[in-house]
N, C-alpha and C positions, 0 to 999 in steps of 0.2 A: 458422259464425263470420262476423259481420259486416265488413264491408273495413274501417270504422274499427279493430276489434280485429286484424285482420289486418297493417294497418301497424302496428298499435301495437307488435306480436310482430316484428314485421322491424324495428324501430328498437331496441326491446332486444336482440336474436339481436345483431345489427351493433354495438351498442354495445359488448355484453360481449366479443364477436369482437376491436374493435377495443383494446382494455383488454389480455386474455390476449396478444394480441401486439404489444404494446407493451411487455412485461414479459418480457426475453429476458438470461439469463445467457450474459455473455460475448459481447455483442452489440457493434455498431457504435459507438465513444466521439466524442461530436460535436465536429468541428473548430473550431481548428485542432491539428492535436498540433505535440508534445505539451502535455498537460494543463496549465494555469495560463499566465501571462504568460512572454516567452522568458527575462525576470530576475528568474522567482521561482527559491526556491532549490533545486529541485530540476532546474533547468533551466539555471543555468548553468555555463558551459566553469572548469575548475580547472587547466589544466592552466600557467597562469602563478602560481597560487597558491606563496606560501612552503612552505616544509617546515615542520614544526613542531619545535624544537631536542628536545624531548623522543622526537623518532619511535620512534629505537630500540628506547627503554623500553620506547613503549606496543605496535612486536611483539614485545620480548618477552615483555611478560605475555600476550599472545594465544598465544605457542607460534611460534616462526618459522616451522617445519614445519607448521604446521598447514594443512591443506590446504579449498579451499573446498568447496563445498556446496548444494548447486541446492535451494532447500527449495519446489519446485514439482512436477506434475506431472499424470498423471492418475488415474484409476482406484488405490487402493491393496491393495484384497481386504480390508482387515479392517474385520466391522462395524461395530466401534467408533470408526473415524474413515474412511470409505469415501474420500476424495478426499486427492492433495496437495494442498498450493497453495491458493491465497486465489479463491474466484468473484467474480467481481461481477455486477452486474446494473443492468441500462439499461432506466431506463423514462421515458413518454412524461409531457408537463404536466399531464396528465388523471390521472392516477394519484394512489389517496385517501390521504391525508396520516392517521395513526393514530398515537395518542400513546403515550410511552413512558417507566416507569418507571424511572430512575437511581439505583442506589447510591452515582453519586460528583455529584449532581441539581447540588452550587456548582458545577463545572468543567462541567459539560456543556449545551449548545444544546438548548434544547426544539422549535427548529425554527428554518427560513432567515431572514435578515434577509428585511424585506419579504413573508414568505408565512404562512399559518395554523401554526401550532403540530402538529406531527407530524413524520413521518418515512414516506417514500413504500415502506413493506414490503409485499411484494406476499402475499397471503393463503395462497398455495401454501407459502408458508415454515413455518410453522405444523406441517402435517401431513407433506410431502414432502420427500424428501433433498434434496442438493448445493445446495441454496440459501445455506447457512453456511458458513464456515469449518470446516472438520471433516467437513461431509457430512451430520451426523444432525440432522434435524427439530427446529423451533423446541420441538416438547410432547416431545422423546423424552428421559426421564427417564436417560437414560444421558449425555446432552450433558456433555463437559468440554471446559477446552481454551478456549484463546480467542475463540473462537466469533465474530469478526468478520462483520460484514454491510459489503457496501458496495457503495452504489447511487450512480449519476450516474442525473438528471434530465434528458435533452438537452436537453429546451426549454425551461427555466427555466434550464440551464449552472449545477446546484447540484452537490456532489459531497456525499453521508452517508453516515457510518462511523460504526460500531454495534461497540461491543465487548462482548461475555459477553453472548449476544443471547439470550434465551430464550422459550416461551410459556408463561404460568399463567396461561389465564384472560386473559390481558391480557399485552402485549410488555414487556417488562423487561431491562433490559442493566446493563452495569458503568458506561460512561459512551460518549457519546456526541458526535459534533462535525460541525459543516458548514461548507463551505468551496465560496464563490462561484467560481468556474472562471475567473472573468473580473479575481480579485481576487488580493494579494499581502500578503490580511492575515492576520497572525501571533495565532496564541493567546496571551494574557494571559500573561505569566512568571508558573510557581507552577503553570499550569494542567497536566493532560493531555488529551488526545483520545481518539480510542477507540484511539491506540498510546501504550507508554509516556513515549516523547520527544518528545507532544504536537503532533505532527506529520501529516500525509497521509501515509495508506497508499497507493490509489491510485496514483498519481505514478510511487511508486517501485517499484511492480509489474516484473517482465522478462514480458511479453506474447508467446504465440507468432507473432501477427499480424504485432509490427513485428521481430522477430528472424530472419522468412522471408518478410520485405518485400525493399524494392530501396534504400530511402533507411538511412543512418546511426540509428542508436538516439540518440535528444537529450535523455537524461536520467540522473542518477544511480538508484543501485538500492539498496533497503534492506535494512541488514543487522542480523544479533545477535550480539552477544558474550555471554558467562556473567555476569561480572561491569564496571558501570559506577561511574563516581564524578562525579555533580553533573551539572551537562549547560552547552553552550554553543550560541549562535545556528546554524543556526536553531529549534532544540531551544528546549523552553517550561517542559519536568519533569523534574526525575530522577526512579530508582528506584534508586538505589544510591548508596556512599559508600566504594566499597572503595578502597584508597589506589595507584594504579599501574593503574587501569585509565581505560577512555576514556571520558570523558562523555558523554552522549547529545545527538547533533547532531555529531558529531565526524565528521570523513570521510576515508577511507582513497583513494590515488589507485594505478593500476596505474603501475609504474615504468613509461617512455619506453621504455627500454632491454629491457622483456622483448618479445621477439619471438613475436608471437604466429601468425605468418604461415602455420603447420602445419596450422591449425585451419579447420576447413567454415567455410564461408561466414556462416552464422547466429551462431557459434560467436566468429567473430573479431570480426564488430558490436556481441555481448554485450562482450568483453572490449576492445575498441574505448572501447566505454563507458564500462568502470571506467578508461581512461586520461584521458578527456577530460573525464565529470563525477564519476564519483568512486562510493565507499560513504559509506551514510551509516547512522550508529549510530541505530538507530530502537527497539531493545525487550532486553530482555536475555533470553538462550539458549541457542544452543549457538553458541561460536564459529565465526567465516565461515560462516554458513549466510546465503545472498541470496535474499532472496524473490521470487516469483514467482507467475502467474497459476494457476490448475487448468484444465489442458485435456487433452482426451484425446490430442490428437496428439503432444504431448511424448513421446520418447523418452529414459528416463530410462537406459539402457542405452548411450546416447550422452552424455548432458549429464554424468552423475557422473563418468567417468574425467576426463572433460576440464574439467571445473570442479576435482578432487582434484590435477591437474597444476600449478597455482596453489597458491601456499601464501602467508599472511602475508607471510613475508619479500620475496615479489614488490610488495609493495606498502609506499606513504611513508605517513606523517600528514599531512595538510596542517595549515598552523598554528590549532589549534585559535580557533573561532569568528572564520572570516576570513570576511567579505564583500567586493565592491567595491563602492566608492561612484559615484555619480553623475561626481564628476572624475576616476575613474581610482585613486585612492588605497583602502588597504586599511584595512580595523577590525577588531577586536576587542571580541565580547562576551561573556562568562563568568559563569559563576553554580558 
């Protein structure tokens, strides 16, 4: 072999070298956390928020008793949905942008403001597990389930989410949506994402990184009820219209008053959380189920008693579709 074709095979080896590992599930999410501005809405403090006059009602359609729900984890045993929890996956600006088919193509982004038309899926998804939601392979003809993908881009600071993500031949999903990391903007009213209440998934992830970290958790976390009715900010879609339930965007805060102070260290940060930003109604399912990362170090043998010790009634409405505003003053917006 000639040294020309010689380097030429050392700059491919190194390239593709550099590609496969820059494509890593559950890898490093690029600062600063957390994810988005500290006044987008998944980011900020509730805990001066109003109640909402309706609270009651809306636990009691949820079940006051009803107890929470860790909907993460790792490893599950069964082939048919092998992982808990939602993966994501971090890849670098070099990573090739491939296009994809949408059933719901008016509401979804073909790709980032500013970049080529695609979606940065990395090619292992296709044939190999735990890249999805679910665990089973983009071609494996058994795939149900929501099948969410979601990739952060570090060095372009993009965030894509891929709902009902599948391979035939060519990448196809239910719908699809991107959101700038660096931005605070809201999807079109009317619209969905690749969640039902038109919203980042991501964000509202519970992560086992920052939960067995040293600093506070600074975000709300996202959650599902059975049934929803209309949606309100920051919520962009419903999926429901049932009469006494909560809208989607609607968020639930842990009372002041429950004492959590019993609970591991990790354990108190989570629920720390839900006092300071809150739940937020992101899809409909099984009631108080809060989502979460797929990782193997979860211990789910720990997280279920002590998320099932929680129940709705520990928890207020805050006044549906509150934000603050730039003076200090509160809004309301409803749909």
């Amino acid at each position: 072999m000639s040294r020309a074709k010689l380097v030429m095979l050392v700059i491919i080896i190194l390239t593709i070298g550099m590609e496969v590992r820059g494509q890593v599930r559950g890898g490093d999410l690029p600062g600063p956390l957390p994810l988005f501005p500290p006044d987008h809405w998944w980011n900020i403090e509730i805990t001066s928020a109003p109640v909402d006059p309706n609270s009651a009602g809306y636990i009691s359609f949820i079940g006051a008793s009803r107890g929470l729900h860790p909907d993460f984890g790792g490893e599950s045993g069964d082939p048919l949905a092998p992982i808990y929890g939602m993966p994501y996956i971090v890849v670098g600006g070099n990573q090739s942008l491939v296009p994809v088919v949408f059933d719901y193509a008016n509401e979804s982004d073909s790709g980032a403001p500013g970049r080529p038309p695609g979606y940065p899926i990395p090619d292992q998804a296709k044939t190999e597990q735990r890249w999805i939601e679910g665990g089973l392979a983009g071609n494996d003809p058994r795939a149900d389930g929501d099948r969410h993908m979601l990739i952060v881009d570090r060095d372009n600071r993009i965030l894509y989410e891929l709902y009902a993500l599948r391979w035939n031949g060519r990448w196809e999903a239910g719908s699809g949506a991107v959101f700038p990391l660096d931005s605070n903007t809201r999807r079109p009213d009317g619209w969905t994402s690749a969640d039902a209440a038109g919203l980042e998934i991501l964000p509202g992830l519970i992560r086992y990184d920052e939960v067995n970290g040293n600093a506070p958790i600074r975000h709300a976390f996202r959650f599902t009820v059975r049934r929803t009715n209309g949606y309100v900010y920051p919520a962009s879609h419903r999926a429901g219209s049932t009469p006494g339930a909560l809208p989607m965007g609607a968020r639930l805060r842990l009372k002041a008053s429950k004492d959590i102070a019993s609970f591991p260290e990790g354990l108190r940060r989570i629920f720390q959380a839900m006092k300071t930003y809150g739940l937020i109604v992101a899809d409909n399912g099984s009631d108080m189920y809060i989502s979460g990362t797929y990782d193997t170090r979860w211990d789910n043998d720990i997280l279920n008693p002590a998320f099932a010790a929680l129940t709705a009634a520990d928890f207020e409405v805050v006044q549906l579709g509150w934000q603050p505003t730039a003076r200090g003053r509160r809004r309301t917006i409803r749909h």
